[in-house]
C-alpha positions in Angstrom: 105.5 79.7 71.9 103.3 82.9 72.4 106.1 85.8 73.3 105.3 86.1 77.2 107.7 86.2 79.8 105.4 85.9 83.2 107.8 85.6 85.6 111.9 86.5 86.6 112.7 84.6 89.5 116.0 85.8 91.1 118.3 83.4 92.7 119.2 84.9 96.1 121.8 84.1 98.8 119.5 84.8 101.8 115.6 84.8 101.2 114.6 86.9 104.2 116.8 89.7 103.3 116.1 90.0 99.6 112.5 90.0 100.5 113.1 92.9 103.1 114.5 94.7 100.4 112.2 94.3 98.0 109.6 94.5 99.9 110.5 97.6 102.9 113.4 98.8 100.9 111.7 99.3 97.7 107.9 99.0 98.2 107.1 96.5 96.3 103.5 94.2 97.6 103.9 91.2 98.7 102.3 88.4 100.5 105.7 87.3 101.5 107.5 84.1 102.1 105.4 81.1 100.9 106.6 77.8 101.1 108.3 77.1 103.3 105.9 73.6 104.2 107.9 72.1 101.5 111.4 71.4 101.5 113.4 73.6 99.3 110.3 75.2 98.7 110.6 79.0 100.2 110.1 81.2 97.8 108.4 85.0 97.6 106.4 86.8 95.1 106.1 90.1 94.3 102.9 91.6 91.4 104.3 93.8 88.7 102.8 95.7 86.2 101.1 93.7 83.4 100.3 90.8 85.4 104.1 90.2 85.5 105.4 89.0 88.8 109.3 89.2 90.6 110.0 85.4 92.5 112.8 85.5 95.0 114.1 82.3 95.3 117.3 80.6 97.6 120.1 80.8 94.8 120.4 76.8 95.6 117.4 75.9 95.5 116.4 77.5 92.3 119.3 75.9 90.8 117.9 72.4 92.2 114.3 72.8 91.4 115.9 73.1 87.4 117.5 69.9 87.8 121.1 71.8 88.1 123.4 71.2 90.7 122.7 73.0 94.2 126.6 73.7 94.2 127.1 74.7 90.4 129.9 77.1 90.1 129.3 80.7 90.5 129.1 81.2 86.4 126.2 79.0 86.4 122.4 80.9 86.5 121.4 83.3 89.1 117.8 83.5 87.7 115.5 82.0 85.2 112.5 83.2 82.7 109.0 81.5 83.3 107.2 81.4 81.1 103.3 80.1 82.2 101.1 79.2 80.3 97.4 77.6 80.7 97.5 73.9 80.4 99.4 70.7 80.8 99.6 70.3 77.1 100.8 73.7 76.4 104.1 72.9 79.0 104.5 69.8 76.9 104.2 71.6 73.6 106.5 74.5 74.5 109.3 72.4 75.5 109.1 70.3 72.3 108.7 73.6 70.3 112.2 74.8 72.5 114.0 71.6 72.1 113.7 71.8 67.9 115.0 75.5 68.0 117.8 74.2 69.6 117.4 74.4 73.5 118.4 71.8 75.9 115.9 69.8 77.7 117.0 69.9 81.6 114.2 69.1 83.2 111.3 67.4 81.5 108.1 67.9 82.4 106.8 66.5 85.6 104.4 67.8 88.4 105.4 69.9 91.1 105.6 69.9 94.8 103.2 73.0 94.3 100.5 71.5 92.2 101.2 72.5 88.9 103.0 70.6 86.0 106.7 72.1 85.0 110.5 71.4 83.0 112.8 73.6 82.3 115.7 74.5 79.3 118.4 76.3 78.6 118.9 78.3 75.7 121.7 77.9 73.6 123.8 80.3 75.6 122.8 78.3 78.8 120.1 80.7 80.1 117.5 79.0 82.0 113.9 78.9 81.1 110.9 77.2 83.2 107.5 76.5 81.3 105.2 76.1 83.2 101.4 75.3 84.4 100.2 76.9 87.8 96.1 76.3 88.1 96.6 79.0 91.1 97.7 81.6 88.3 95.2 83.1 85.8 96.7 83.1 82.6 96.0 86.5 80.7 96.1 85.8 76.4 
């Protein structure tokens, strides 16, 4: 796996609010809410520096779309590391590369409601990792 952490998508309680933060709050450019044609599928984005990009996502939904529970106690993840990379076969080969350190598979690889091709694990100490393939993204070597 090629050290790049491309996105940090936080879980949030209520989506409009965190992105009125984010975005009047603390200035940060956004295109806003996209979405929100799919269910469980609202979601916000906001560019960093270094082609490295915020996600605000319902705290439920996030935890769904990783193939946790929706209602998973409150010690269970609040955000997860993408990592994207360029191709179908790179998801696949990350995730094997992550399950032989040690990671747990939670969600294998499978298309997305978006278009792209995604699964997520957990580290050893449960943090939650997605790899994934977004054709809409430019990957950046």
């Amino acid at each position: 796996m090629q050290a790049r952490i491309s996105l940090i998508t936080l879980g949030v309680a209520d989506l409009d609010r965190a992105v009125s933060f984010y975005r009047d709050g603390l200035g940060l450019a956004t295109d806003g809410i996209v979405g929100t044609e799919f269910a469980h599928g609202a979601v916000a984005f906001f560019e960093l520096q270094g082609g490295l990009r915020l996600g605000l996502f319902g705290r439920a939904n996030l935890l769904r779309d990783a193939g946790l529970a929706p209602d998973a106690p409150s010690g269970s993840p609040a955000f997860s590391l993408a990592h994207n990379v360029g191709s179908r076969a790179a998801v696949d080969s990350v995730l094997a590369q992550a399950a032989m350190a040690g990671a747990t598979i939670i969600k294998p690889a499978q298309d997305t409601f978006w278009g792209g091709y995604a699964g997520c694990f957990q580290d050893p100490d449960g943090h939650l990792w997605e790899v994934a393939w977004n054709p809409a993204w430019e990957i950046v070597q």
